[in-house]
Backbone of each chain as ProteinMPNN parsed JSONL, in Angstrom:
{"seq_chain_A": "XXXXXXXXXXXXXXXXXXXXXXXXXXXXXXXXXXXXXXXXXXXXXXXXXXXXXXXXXXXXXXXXXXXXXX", "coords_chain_A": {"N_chain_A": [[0.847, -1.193, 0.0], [0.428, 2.534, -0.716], [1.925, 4.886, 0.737], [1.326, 8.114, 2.214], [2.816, 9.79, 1.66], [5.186, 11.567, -0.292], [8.643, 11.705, -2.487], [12.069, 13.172, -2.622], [14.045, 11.99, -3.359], [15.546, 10.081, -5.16], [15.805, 12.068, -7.574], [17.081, 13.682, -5.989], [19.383, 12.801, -5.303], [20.36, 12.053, -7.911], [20.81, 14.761, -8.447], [23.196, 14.617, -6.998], [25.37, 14.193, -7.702], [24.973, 11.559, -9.046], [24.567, 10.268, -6.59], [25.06, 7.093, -5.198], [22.472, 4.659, -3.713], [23.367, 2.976, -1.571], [25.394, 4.889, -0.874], [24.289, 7.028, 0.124], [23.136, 6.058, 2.079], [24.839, 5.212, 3.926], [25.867, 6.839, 4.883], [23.791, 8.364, 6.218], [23.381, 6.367, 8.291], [21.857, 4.221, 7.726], [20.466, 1.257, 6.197], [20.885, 0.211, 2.818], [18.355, -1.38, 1.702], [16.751, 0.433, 3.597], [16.972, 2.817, 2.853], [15.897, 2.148, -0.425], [13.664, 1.283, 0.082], [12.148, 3.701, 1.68], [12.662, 5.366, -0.786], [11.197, 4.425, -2.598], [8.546, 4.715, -1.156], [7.16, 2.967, 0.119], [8.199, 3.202, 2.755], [8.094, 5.211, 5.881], [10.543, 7.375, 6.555], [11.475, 7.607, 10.495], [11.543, 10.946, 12.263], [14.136, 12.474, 12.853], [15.461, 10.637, 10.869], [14.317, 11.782, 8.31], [15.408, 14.315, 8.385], [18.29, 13.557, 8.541], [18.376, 12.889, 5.979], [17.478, 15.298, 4.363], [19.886, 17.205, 5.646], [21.942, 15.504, 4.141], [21.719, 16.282, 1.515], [21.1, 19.182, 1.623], [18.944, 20.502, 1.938], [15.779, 21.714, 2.617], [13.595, 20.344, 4.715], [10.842, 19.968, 3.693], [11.599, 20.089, 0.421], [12.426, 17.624, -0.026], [10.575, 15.752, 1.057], [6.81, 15.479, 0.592], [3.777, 15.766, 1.731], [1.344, 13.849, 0.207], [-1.844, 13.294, 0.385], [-4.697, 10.894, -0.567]], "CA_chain_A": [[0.0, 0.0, 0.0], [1.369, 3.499, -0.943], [1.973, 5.935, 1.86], [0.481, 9.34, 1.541], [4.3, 10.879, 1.974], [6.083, 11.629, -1.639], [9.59, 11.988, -2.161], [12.499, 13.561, -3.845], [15.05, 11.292, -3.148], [15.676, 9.479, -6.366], [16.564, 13.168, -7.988], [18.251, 14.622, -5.612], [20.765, 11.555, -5.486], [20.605, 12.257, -9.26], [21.692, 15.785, -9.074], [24.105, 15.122, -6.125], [26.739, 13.162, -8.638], [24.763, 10.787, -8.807], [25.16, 9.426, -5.7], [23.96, 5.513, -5.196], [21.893, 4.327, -2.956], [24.506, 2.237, -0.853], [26.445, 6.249, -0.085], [23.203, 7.731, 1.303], [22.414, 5.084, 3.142], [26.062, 5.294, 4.655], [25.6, 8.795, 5.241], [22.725, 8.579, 7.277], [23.343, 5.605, 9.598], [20.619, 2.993, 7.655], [20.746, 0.006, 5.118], [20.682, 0.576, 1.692], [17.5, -1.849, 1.806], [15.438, 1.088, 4.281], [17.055, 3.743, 1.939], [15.148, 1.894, -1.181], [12.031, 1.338, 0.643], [11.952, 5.19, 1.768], [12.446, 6.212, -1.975], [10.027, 3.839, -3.103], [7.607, 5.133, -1.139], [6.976, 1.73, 0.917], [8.509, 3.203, 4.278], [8.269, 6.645, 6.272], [11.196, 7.455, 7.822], [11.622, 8.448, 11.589], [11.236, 12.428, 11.763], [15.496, 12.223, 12.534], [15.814, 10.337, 9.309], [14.128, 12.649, 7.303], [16.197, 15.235, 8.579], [19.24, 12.937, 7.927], [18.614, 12.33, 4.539], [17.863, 16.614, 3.795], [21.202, 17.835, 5.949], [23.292, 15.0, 3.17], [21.201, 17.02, 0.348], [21.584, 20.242, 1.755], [17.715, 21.228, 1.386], [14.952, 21.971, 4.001], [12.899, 19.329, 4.816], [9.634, 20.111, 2.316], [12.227, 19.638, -0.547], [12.819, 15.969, 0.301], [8.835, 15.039, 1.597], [5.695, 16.064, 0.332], [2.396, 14.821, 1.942], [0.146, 13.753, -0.875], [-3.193, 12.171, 0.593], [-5.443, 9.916, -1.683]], "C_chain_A": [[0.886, 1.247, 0.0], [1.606, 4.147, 0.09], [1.635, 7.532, 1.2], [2.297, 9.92, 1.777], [4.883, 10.68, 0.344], [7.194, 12.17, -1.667], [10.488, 12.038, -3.623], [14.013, 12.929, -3.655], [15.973, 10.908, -4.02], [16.386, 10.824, -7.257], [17.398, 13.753, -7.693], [19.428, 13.986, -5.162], [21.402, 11.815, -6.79], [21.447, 13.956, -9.58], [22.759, 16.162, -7.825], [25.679, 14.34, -6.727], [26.32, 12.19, -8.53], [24.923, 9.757, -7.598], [23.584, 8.203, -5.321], [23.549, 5.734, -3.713], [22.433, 3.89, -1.218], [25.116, 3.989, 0.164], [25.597, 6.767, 0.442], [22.925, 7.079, 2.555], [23.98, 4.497, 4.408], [25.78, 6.583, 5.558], [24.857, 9.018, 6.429], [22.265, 7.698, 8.29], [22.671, 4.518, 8.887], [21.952, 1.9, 6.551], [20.772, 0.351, 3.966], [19.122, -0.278, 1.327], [16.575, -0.751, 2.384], [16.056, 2.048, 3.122], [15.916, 3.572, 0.395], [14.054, 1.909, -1.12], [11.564, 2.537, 0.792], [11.488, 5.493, 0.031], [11.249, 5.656, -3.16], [8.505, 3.764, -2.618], [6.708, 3.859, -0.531], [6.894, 2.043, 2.511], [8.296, 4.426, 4.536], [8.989, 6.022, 6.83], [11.064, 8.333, 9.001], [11.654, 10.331, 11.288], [12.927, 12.711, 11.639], [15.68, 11.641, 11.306], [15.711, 10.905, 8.553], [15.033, 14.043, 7.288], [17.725, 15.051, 8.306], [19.644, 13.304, 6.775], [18.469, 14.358, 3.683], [19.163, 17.038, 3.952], [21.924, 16.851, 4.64], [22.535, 16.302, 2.235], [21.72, 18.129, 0.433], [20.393, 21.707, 1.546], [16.882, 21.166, 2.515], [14.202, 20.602, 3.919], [11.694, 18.406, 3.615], [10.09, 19.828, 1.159], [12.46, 18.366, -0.659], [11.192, 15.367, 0.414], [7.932, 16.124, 1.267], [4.393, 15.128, 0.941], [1.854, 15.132, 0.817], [-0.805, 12.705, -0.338], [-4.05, 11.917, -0.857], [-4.413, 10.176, -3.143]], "O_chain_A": [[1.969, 1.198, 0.584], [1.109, 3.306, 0.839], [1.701, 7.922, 0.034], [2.247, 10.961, 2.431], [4.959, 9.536, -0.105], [7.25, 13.202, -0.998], [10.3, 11.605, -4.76], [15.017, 13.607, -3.874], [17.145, 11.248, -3.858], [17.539, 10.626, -7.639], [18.284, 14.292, -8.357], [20.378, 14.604, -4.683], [22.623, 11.835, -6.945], [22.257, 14.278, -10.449], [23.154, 17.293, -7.546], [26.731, 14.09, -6.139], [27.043, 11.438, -7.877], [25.355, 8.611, -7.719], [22.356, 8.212, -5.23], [23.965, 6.514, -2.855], [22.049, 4.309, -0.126], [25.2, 4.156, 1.381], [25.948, 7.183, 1.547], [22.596, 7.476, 3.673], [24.001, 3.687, 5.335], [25.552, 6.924, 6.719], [25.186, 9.684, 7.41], [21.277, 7.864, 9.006], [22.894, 3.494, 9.533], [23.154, 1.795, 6.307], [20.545, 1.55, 4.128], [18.569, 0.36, 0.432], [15.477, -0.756, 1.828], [15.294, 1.943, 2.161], [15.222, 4.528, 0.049], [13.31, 2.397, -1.971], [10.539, 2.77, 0.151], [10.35, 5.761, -0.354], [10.693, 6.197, -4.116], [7.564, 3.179, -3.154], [5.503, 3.866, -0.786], [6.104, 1.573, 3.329], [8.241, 5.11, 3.514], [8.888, 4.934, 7.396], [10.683, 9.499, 8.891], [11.782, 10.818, 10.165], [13.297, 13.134, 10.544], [16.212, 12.429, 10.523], [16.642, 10.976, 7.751], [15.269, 14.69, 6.268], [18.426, 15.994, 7.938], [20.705, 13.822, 6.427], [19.155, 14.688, 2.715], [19.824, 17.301, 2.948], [22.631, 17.596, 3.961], [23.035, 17.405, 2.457], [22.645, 18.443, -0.318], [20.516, 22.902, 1.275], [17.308, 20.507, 3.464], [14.344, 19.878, 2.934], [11.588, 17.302, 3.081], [9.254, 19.255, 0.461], [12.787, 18.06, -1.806], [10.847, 14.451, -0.333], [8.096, 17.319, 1.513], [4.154, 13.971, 0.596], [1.777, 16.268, 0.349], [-0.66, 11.497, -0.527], [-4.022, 12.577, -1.895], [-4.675, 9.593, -4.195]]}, "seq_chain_B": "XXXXXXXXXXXXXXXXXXXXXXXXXXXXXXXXXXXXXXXXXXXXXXXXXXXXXXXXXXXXXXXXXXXXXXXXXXXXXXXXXXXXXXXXXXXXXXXXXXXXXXXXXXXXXXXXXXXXXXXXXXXXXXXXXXXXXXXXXXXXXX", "coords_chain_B": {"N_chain_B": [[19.814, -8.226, -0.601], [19.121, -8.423, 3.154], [21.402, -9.009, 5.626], [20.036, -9.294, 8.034], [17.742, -10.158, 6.886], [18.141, -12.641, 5.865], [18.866, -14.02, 8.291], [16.413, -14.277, 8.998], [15.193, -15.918, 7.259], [16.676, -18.077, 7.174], [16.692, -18.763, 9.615], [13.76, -19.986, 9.922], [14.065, -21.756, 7.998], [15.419, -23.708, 8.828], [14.571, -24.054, 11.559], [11.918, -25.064, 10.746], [13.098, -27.673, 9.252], [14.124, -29.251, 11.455], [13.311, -29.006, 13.987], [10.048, -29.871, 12.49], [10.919, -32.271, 11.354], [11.266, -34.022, 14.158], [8.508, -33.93, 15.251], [7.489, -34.952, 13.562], [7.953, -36.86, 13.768], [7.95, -38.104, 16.359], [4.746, -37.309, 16.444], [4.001, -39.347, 14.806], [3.536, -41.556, 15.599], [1.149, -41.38, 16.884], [-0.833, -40.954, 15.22], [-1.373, -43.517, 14.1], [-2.739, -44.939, 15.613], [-1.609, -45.241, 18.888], [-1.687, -43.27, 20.935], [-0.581, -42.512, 23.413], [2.29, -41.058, 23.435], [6.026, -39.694, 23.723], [7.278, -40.042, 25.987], [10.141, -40.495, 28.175], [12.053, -41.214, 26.354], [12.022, -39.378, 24.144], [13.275, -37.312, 24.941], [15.802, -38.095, 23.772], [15.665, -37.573, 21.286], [14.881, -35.06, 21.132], [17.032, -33.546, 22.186], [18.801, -34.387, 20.184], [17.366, -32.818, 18.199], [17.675, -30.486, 18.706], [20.69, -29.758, 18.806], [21.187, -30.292, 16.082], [20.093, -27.957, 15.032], [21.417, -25.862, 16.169], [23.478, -26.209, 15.392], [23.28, -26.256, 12.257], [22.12, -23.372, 12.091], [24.359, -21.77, 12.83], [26.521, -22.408, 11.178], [25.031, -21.285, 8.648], [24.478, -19.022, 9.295], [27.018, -17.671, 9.355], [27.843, -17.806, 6.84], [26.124, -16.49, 5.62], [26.978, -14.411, 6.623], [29.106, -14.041, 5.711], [28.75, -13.967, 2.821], [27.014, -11.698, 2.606], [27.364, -8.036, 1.523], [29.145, -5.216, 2.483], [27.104, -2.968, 3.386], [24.811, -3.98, 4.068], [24.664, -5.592, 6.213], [25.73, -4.01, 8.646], [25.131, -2.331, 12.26], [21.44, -2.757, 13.018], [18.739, -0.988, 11.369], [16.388, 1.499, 12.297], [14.08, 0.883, 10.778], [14.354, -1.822, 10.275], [14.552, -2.456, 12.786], [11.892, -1.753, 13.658], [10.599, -4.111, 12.042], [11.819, -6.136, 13.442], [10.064, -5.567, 15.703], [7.569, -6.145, 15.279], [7.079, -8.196, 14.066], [8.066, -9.808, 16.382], [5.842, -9.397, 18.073], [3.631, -10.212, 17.236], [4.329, -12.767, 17.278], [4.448, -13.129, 20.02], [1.628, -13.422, 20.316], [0.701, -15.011, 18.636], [1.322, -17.332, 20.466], [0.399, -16.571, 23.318], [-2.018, -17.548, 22.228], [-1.792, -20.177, 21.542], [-0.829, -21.292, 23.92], [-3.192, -21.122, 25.99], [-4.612, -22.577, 24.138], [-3.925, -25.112, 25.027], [-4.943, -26.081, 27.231], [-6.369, -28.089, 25.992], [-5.467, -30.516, 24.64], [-4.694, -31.033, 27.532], [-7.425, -31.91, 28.712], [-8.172, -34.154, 26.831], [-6.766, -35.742, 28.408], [-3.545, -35.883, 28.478], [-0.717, -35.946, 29.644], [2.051, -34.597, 31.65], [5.226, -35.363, 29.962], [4.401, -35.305, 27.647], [2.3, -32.853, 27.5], [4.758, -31.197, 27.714], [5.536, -31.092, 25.179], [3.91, -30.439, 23.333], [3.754, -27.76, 24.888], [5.969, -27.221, 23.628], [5.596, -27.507, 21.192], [4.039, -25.044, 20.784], [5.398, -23.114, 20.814], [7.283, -23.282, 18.662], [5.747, -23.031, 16.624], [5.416, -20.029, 17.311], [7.859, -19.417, 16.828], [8.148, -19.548, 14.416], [6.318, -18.269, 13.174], [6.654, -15.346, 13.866], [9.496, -15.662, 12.135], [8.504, -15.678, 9.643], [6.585, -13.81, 9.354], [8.549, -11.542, 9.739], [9.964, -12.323, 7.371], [8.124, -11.466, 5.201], [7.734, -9.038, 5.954], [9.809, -7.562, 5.412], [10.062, -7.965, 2.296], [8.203, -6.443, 1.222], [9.304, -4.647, 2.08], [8.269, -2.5, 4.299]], "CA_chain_B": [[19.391, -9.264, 0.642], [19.837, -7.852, 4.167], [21.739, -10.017, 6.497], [18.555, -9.879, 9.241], [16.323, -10.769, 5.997], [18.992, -13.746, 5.369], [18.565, -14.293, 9.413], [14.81, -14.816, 9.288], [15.343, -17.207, 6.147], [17.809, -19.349, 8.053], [15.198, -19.598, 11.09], [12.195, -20.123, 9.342], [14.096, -23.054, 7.412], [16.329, -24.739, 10.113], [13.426, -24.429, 12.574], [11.01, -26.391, 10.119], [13.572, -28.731, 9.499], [14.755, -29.571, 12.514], [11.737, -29.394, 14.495], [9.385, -30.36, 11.55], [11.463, -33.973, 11.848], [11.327, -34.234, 15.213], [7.452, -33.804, 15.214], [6.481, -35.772, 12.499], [8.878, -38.55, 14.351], [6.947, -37.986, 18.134], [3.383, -37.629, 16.669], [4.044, -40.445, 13.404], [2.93, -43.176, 15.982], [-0.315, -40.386, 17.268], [-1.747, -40.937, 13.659], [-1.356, -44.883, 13.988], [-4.089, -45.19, 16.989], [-0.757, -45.008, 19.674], [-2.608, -42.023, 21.566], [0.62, -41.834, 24.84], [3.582, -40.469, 23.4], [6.783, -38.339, 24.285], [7.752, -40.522, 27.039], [11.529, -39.738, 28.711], [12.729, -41.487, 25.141], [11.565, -38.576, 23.313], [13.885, -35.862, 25.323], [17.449, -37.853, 22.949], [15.395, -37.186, 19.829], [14.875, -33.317, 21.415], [18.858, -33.321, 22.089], [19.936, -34.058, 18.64], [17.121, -31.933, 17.196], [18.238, -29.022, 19.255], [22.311, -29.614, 18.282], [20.817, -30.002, 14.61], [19.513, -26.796, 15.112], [22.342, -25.159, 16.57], [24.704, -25.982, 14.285], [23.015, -25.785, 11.194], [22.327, -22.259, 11.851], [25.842, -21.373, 13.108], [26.95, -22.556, 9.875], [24.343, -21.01, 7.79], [24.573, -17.583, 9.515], [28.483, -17.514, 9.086], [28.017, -18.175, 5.745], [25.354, -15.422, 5.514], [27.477, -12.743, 6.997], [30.242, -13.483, 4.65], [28.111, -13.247, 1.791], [26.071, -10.104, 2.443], [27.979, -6.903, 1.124], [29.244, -4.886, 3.874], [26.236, -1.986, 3.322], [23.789, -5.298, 4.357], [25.161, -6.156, 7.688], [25.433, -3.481, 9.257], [23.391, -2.359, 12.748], [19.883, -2.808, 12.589], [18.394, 0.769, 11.999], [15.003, 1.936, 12.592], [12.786, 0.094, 9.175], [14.675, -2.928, 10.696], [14.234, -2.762, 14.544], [10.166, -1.794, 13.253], [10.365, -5.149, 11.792], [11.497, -7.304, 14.584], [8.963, -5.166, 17.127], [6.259, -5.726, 15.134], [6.83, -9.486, 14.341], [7.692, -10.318, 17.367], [4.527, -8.737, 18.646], [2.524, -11.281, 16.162], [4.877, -13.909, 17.904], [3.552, -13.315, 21.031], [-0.21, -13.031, 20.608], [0.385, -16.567, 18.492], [2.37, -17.931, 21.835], [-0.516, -16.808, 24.016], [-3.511, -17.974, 21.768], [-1.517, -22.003, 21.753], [-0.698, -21.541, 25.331], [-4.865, -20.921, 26.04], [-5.437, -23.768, 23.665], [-2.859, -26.51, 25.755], [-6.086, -26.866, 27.856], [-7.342, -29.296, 24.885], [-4.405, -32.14, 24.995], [-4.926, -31.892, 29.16], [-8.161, -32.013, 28.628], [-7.822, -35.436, 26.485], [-5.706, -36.71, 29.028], [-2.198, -35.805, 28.046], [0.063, -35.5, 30.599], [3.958, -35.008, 32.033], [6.009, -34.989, 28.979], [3.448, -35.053, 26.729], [2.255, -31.704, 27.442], [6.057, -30.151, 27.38], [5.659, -31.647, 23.812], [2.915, -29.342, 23.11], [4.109, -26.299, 24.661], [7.627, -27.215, 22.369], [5.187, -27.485, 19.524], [3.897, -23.963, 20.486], [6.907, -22.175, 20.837], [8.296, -23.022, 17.617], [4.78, -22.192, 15.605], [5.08, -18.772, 17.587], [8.885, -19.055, 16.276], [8.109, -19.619, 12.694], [5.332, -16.695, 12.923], [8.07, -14.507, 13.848], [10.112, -15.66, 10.972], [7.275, -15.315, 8.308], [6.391, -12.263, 9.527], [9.542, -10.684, 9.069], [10.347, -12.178, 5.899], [6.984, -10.779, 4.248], [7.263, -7.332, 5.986], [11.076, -7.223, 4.769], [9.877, -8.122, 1.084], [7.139, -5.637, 1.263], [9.893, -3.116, 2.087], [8.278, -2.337, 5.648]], "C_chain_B": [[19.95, -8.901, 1.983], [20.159, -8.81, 4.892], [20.194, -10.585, 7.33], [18.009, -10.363, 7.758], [16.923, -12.363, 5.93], [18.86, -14.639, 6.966], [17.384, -14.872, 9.278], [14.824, -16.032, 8.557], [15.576, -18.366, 6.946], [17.016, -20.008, 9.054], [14.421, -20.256, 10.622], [12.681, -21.809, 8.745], [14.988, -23.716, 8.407], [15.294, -25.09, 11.271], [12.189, -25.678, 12.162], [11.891, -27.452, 9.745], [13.901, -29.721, 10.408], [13.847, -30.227, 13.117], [10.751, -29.99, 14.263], [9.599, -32.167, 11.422], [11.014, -34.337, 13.404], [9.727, -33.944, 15.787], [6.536, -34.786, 14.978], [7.348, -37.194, 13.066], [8.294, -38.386, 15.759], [5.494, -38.219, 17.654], [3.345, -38.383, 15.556], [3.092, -41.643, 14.307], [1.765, -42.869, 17.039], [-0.908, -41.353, 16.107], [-1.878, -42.563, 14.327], [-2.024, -45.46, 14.868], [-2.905, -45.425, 18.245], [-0.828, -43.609, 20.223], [-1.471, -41.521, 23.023], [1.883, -41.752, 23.746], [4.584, -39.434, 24.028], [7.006, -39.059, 25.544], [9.09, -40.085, 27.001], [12.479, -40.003, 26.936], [12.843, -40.637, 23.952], [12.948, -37.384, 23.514], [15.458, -36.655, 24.271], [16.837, -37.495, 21.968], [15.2, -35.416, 20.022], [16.314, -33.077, 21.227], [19.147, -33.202, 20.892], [19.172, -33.209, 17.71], [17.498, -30.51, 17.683], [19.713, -29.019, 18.791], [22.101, -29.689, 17.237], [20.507, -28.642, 14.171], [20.487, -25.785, 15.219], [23.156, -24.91, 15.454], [24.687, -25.926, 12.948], [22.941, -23.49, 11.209], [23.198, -21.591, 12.256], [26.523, -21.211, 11.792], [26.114, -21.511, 8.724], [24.59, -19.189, 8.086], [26.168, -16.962, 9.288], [28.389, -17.243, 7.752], [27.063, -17.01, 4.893], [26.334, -14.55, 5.349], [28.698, -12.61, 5.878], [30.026, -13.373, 3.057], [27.559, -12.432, 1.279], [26.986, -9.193, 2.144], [27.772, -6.229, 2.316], [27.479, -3.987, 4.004], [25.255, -3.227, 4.159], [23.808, -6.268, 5.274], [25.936, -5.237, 8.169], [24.648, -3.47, 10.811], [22.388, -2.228, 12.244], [19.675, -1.253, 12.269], [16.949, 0.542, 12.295], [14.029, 0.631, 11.663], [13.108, -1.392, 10.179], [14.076, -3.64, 11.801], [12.422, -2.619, 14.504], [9.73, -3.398, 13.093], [10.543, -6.162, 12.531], [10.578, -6.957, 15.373], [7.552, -5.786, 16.896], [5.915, -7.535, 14.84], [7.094, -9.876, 15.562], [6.789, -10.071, 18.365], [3.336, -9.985, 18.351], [2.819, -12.429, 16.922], [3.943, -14.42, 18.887], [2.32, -13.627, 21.021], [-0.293, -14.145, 20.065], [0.915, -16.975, 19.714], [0.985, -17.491, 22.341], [-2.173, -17.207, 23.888], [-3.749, -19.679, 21.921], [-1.682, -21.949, 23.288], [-1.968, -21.882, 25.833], [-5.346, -22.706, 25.341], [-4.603, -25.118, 23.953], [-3.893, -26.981, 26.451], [-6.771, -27.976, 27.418], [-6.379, -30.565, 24.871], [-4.852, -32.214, 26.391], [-6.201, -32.04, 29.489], [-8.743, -33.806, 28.305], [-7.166, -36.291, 27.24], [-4.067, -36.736, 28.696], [-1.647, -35.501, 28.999], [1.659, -35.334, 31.092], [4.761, -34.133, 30.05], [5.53, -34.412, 27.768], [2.87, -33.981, 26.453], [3.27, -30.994, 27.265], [5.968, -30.749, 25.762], [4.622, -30.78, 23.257], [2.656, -28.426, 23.841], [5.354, -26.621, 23.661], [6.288, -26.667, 21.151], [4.461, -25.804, 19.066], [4.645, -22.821, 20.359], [7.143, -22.39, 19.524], [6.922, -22.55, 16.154], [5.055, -20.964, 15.873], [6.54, -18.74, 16.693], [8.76, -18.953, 14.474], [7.072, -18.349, 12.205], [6.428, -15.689, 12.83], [8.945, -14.263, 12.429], [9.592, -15.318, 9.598], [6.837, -13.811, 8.098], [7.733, -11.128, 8.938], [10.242, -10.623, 7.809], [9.278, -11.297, 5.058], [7.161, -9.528, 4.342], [8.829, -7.305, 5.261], [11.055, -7.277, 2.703], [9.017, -6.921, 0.45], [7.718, -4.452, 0.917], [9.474, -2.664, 3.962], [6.657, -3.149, 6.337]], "O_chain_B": [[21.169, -9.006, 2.114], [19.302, -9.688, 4.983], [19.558, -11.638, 7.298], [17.92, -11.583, 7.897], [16.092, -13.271, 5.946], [18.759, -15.863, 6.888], [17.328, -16.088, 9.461], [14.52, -17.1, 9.088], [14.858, -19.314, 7.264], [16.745, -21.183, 9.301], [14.402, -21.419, 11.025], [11.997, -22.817, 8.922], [14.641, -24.89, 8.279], [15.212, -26.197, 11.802], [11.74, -26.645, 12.779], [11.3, -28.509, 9.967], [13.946, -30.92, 10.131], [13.512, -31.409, 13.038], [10.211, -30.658, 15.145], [8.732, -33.041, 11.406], [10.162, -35.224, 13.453], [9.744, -33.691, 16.991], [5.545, -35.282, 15.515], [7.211, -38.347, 12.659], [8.659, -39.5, 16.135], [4.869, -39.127, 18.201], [2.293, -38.072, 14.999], [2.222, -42.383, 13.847], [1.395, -43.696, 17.873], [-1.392, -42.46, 16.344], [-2.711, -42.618, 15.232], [-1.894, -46.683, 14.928], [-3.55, -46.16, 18.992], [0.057, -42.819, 19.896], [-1.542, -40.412, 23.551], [2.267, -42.851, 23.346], [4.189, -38.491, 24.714], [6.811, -38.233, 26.436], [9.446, -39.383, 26.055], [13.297, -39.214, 26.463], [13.51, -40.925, 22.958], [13.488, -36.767, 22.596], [16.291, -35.794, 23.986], [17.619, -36.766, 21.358], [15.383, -34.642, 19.082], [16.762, -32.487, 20.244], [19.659, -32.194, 20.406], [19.693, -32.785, 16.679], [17.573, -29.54, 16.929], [19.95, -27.94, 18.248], [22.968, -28.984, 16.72], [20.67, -28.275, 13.007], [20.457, -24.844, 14.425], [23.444, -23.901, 14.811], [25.701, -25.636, 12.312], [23.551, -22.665, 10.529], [22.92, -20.405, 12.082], [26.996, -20.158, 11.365], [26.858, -20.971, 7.905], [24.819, -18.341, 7.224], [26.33, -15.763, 9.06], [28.991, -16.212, 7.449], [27.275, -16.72, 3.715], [26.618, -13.98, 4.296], [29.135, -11.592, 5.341], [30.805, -12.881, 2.242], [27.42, -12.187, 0.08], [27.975, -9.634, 2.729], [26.808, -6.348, 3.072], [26.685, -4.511, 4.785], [25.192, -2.847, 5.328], [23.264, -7.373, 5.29], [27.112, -5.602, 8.176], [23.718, -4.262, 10.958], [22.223, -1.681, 11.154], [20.347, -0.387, 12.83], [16.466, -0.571, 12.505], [13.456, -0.343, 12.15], [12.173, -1.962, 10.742], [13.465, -4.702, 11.919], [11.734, -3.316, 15.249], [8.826, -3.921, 13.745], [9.745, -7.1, 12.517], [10.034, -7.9, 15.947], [6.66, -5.957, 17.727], [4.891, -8.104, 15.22], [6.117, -10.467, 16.021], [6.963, -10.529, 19.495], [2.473, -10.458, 19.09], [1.894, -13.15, 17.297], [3.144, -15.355, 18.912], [1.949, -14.26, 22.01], [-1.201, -14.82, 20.551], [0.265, -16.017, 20.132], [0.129, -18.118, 21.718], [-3.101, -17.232, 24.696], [-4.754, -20.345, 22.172], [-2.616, -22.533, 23.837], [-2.022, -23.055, 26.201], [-6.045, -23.604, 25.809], [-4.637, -26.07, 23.173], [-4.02, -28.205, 26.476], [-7.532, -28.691, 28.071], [-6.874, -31.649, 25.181], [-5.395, -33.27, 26.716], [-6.349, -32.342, 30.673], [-9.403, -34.516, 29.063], [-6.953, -37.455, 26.899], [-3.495, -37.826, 28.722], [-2.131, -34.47, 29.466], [2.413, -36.231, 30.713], [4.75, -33.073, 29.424], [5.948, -33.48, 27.082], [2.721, -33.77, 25.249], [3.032, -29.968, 26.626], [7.101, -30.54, 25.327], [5.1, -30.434, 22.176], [1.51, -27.977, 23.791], [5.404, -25.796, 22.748], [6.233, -25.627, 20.495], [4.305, -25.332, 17.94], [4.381, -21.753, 19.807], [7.259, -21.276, 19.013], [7.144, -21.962, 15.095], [5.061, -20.298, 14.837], [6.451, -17.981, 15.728], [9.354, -18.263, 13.645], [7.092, -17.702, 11.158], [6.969, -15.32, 11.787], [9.091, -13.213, 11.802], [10.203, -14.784, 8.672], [6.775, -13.023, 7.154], [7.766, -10.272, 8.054], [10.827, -9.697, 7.247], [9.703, -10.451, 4.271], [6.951, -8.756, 3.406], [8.687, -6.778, 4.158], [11.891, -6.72, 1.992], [9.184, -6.538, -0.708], [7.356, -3.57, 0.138], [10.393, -2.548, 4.772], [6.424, -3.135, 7.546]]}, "name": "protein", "num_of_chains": 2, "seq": "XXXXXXXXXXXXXXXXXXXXXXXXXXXXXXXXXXXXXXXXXXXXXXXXXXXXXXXXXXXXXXXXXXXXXXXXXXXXXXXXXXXXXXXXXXXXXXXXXXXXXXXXXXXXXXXXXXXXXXXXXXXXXXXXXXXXXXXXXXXXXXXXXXXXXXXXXXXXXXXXXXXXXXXXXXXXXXXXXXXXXXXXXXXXXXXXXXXXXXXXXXXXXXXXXXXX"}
């Protein structure tokens, strides 16, 4: 089932030199398994995680997560 | 494949093996109208299915860890530690629904060993819940 949370994960890996999956997921303490799930929109992360995963980016929070219900 | 996902695997199949033998060899001569089983002769066939147990998944989890890529054994994080809380939550509530229903063998007359033979047999359903559980939610993603 989807989660109402949408994310910009997948791009902004894409416009950070491409960085994989595996280096975020270094970065920010997890697996590269919860990193996939997050960007696939399977998992919310903790409110610390999400904050994790903006400080690597370098973007506020809202840039990374969007609630989208139904 | 995350190590813990490679963990649950290992349980889920060493536990039904192990145990799964050692079941179908205690209640084989149930089925056959032989209604007392699990007498003291039962606890060497427990022994070697418990050191079957052991050391298959010693082996199997070694053999895990040096196959997972470092990123994939790692600590647990959060998605992870969600996933053991929440199966072993399921665990429990199977563990105290068998426990409730042990009243039905001592009911029949089962007694002594025979009943530690059916709490074993509920422990390792609650253990294989556990394991199921966490493989599905780990496939799922969370």
């Amino acid at each position: 089932m989807a989660l109402p949370i949408a994310n910009q994960i997948r791009r902004l890996r894409f416009e950070h030199g491409e960085m994989s999956q595996s280096e975020l997921a270094e970065r920010i303490g997890m697996t590269r398994q919860t990193v996939a799930a997050i960007e696939a929109g399977k998992y919310s992360p903790s409110l610390e995680a999400a904050f994790r995963i903006a400080h690597v980016f370098g973007v506020g929070l809202d840039q990374v997560f969007q609630w989208s219900p139904g | 494949m995350s190590f813990r996902e490679k963990s649950a695997w290992i349980t889920l199949m060493t536990v039904l093996a192990c145990f799964g033998a050692y079941f179908v060899e205690l209640f084989g001569g149930f089925a056959g109208g032989n209604h007392h089983f699990g007498g003291l002769q039962s606890i060497h066939l427990l022994l070697v299915s418990v050191l079957a147990l052991a050391v298959l998944q010693i082996a199997l989890t070694a053999i895990a860890a040096l196959t997972t890529p470092k990123d994939g054994r790692g600590p647990a994080d959060e998605r992870e530690r969600m996933i053991q809380l929440r199966s072993q939550s399921l665990g429990y509530h199977v563990l105290m629904v068998l426990a409730v229903g042990l009243f039905a063998p001592a009911f029949f007359g089962h007694r002594g060993v025979e009943m530690a033979n059916f709490a074993l047999l509920a422990v390792v359903i609650s253990a294989l819940t556990v394991s199921v559980a966490q493989i599905v939610m780990f496939r799922r993603g969370a």
